[in-house]
Legacy VTK file of the C-alpha trace (Angstrom):
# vtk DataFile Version 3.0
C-alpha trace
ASCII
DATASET POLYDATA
POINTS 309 float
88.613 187.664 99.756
89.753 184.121 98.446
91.369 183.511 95.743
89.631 182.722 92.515
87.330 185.574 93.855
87.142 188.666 91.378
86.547 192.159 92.246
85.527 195.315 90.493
89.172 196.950 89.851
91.377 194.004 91.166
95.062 194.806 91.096
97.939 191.892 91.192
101.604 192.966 92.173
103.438 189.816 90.609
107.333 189.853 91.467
109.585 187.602 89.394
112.816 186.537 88.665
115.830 188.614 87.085
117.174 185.009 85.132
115.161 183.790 82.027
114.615 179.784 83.547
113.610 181.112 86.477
110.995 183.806 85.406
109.688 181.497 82.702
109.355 178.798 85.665
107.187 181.244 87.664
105.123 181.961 84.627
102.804 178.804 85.802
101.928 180.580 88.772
100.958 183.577 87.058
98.803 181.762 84.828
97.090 180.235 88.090
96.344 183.992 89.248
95.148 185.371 86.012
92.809 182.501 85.376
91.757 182.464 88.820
91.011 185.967 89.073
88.659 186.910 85.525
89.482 190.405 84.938
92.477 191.334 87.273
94.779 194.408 86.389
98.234 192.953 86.818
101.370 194.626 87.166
104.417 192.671 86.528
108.209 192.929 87.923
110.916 191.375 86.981
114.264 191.753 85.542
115.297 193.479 82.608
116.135 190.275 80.562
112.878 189.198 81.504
110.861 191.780 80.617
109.750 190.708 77.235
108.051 187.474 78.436
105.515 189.135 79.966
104.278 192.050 77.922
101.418 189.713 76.432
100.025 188.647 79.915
95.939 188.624 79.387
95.157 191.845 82.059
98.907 193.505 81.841
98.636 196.591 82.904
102.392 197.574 83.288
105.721 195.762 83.613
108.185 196.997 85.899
111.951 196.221 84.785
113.948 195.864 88.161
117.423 196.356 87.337
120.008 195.849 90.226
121.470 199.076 91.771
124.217 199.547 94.745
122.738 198.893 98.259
119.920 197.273 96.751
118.441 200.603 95.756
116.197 199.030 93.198
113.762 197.370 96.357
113.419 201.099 97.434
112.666 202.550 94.004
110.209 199.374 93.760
108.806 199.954 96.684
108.112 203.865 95.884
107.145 202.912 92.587
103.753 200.788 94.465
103.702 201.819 97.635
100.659 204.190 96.982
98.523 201.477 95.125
96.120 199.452 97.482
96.517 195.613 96.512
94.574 192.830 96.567
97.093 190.492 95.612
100.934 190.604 96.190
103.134 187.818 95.180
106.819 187.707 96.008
109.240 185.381 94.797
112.186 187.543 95.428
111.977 187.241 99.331
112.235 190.991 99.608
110.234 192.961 102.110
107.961 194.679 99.856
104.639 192.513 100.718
104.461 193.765 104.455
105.377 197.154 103.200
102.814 198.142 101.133
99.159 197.965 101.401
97.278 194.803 100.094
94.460 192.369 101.228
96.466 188.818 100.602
100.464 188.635 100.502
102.430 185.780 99.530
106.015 185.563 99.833
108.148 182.840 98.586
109.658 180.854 101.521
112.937 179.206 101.971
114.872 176.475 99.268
113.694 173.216 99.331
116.176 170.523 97.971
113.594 168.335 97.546
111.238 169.859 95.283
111.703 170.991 91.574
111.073 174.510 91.157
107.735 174.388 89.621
106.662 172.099 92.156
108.049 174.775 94.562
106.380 177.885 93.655
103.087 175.680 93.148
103.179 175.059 96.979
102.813 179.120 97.622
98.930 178.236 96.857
98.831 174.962 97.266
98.248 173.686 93.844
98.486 169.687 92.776
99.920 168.888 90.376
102.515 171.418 90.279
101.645 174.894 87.468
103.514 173.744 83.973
104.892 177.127 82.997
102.611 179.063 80.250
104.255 181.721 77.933
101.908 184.356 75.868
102.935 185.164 72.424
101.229 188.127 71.078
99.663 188.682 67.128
102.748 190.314 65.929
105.315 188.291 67.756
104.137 185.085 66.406
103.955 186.834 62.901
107.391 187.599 62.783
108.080 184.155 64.039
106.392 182.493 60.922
108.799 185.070 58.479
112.210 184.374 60.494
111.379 180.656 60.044
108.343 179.912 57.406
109.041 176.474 58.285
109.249 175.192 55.015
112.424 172.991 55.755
112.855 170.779 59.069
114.730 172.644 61.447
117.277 171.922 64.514
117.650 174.428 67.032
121.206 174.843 68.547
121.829 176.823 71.348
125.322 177.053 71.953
125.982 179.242 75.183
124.884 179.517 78.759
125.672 182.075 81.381
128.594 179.983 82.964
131.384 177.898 81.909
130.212 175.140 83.871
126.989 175.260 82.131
128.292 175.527 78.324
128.968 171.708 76.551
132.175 172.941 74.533
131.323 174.357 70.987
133.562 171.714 69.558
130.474 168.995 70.526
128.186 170.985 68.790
130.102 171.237 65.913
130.406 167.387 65.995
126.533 167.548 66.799
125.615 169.059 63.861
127.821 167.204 61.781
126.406 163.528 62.805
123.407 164.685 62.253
123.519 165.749 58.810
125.119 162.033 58.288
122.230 160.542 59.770
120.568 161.048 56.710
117.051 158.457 57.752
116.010 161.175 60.353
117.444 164.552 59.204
118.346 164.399 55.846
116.812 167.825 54.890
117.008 169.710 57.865
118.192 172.965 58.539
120.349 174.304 61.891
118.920 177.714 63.704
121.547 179.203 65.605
120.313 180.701 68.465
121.991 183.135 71.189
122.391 186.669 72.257
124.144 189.280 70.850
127.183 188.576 72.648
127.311 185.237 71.722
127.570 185.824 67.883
131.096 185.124 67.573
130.618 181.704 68.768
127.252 181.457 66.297
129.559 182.510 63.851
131.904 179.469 64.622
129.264 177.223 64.311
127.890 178.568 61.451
130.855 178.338 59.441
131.273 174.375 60.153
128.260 174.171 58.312
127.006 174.123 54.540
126.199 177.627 53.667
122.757 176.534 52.729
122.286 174.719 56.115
122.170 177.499 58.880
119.951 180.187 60.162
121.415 182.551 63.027
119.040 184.070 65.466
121.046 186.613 67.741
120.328 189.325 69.646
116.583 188.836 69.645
115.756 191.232 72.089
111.676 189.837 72.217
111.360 186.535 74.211
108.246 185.951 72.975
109.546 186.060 69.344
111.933 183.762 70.158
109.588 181.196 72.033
107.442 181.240 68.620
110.644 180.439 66.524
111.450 177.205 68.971
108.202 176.278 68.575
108.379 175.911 64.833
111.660 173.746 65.405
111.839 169.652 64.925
113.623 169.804 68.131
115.732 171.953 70.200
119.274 170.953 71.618
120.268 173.695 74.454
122.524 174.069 77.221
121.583 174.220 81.022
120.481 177.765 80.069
117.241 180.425 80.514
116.703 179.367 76.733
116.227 175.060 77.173
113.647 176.489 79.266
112.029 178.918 76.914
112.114 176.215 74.351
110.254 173.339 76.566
107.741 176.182 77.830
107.092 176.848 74.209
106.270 173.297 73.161
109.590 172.702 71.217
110.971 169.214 71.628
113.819 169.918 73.564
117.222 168.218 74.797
118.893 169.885 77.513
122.410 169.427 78.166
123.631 169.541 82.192
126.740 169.264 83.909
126.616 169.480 87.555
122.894 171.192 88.123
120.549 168.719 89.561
118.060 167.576 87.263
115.438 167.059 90.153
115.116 170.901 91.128
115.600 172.704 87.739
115.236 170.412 84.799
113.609 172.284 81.877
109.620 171.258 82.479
107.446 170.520 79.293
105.738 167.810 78.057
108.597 166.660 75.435
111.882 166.933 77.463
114.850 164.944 77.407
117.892 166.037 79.500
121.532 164.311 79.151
123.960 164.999 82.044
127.288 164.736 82.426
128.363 161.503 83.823
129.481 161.241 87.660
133.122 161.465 88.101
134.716 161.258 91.518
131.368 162.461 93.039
131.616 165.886 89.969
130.008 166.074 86.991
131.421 168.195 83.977
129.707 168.922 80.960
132.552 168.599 78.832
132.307 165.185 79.582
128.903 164.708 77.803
129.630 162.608 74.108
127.927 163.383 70.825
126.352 159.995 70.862
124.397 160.407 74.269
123.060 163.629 72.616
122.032 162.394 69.451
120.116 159.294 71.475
118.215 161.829 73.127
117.454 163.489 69.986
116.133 160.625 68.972
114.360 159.807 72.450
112.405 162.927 72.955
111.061 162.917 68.749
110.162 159.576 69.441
LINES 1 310
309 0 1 2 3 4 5 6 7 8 9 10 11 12 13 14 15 16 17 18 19 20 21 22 23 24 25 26 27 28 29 30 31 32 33 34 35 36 37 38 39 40 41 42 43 44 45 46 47 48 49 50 51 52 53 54 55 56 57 58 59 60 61 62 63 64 65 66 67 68 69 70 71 72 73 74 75 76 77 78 79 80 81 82 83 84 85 86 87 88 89 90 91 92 93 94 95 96 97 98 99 100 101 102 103 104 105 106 107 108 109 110 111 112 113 114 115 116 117 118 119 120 121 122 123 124 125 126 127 128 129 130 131 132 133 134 135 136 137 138 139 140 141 142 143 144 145 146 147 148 149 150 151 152 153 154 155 156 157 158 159 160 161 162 163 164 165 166 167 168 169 170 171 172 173 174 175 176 177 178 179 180 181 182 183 184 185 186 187 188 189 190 191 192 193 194 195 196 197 198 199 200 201 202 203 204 205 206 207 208 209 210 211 212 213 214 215 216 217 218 219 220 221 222 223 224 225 226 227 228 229 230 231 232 233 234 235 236 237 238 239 240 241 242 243 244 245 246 247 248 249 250 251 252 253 254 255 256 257 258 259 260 261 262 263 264 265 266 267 268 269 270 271 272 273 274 275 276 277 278 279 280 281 282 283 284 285 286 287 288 289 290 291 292 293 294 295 296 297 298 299 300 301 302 303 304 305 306 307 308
């Protein structure tokens, strides 16, 4: 059977990232199977922060949330869990074993890092696709309904997204603060705009901080969301979208939203956000390091005003 090929029944294992960027970077492949293959039952895993991207996936029929156990227990209990089910597809970005362990007619496993190629381009290789699969994120009905009431869009909105998962990825919240401040001031480009706070529940008390440099009037703060997709459709609805080197500049640029992305030492060529309306600022070089402390306000706001251009 080659792909593209349907049959009666067809059953995709698809297995995905734990991170947000990178599962939203293998969503482009996806896409490639489910609109090569008219019909296919898919089956989904991926990690529990994950989860939520892909419960609209045309075909779904389940999503399995791999969370990490001792011993790497959760490959066995993955394994069990579809070691019964006769495949016709298995894709494996994890690198695990579970492609030559369980029945299927066509396995592909992810091979080893290449420092060359950007992710995207990466994964696209595992079929041999030119140009390289732009990642594709579903939004279902209701999602995108309670998008349009957590931001009706009747003001012009920035999106800030303070956090990331590591220090070395997280532009100090004092820049932002500044951010949001010259922008107001700039009062040609954003004089009526609005700020949406966005992070995870965890990352309210910085929100918070933020918030409270701001008019009362001026800020909207989106924490917690526990639906990706929700939070996709809210970016989308955004002027533009100013993020650190985080899972959510990628979720942003997936989603359409404008988007600046902030990096310190991450190289640009392997896991830049991908989307159509990008503009990334890194740190400047500094004795062969780069820290993202040492991005300015200015170089931000210029690519503000770069990527709405």
């Amino acid at each position: 059977m080659a792909l593209g090929s349907t049959l009666p029944d067809m059953k995709i294992l698809f297995i995905t990232a734990t991170r947000i960027g990178d599962a939203v970077i293998s969503t482009g492949l996806l896409n490639h199977l489910v609109t090569q293959n008219s019909g296919a039952q898919i089956t989904v895993a991926c990690g529990p922060l994950a989860e939520s991207i892909f419960t609209a996936v045309p075909g779904l029929e389940r999503v399995i949330v791999l969370s990490k156990t001792a011993f790497s227990g959760h490959w066995f209990r993955l394994w069990n869990d579809v070691r019964k089910q006769r495949w016709d597809i298995v894709v494996d970005l994890r690198r695990s074993l579970i492609p030559f362990l369980v029945r299927t007619r066509h396995r592909y496993r992810l091979g080893p890092d290449d420092d060359q190629s950007h992710r995207v381009a990466l994964l696209s290789q595992l079929f041999d696709v030119e140009p390289p699969l732009p990642p594709k994120l579903w939004i279902s009905d209701d999602q995108d309904a309670l998008a349009k009431v957590l931001l009706p869009n009747n003001e012009p909105t920035i999106a800030l997204c303070p956090t990331a998962a590591r220090p070395e990825k997280t532009w100090p919240i004092d820049r932002f603060i500044h951010l949001a401040s010259a922008l107001m001031n700039d009062q040609n480009s954003f004089a009526n705009a609005q700020f949406l706070l966005v992070g995870a529940e965890e990352d309210l008390q910085v929100l918070d901080q933020l918030a409270s440099s701001l008019p009362e009037n001026k800020s909207v703060i989106l924490a917690g969301c526990q639906n990706l997709q929700c939070v996709a459709a809210v970016l989308s609805r955004c002027l533009v979208t100013v993020a650190n080197d985080s899972g959510l500049a990628h979720l942003a640029a997936a989603a359409g939203s404008p988007t600046v992305a902030l990096f310190g030492p991450t190289r640009l060529d392997l896991y830049k956000p991908w989307g159509v309306r990008v503009s990334v600022v890194q740190a400047p070089e500094n004795l062969g390091d780069r820290s993202i402390a040492d991005i300015d306000v200015d170089s931000v706001v210029s690519g503000i005003h770069s990527v709405l251009d």
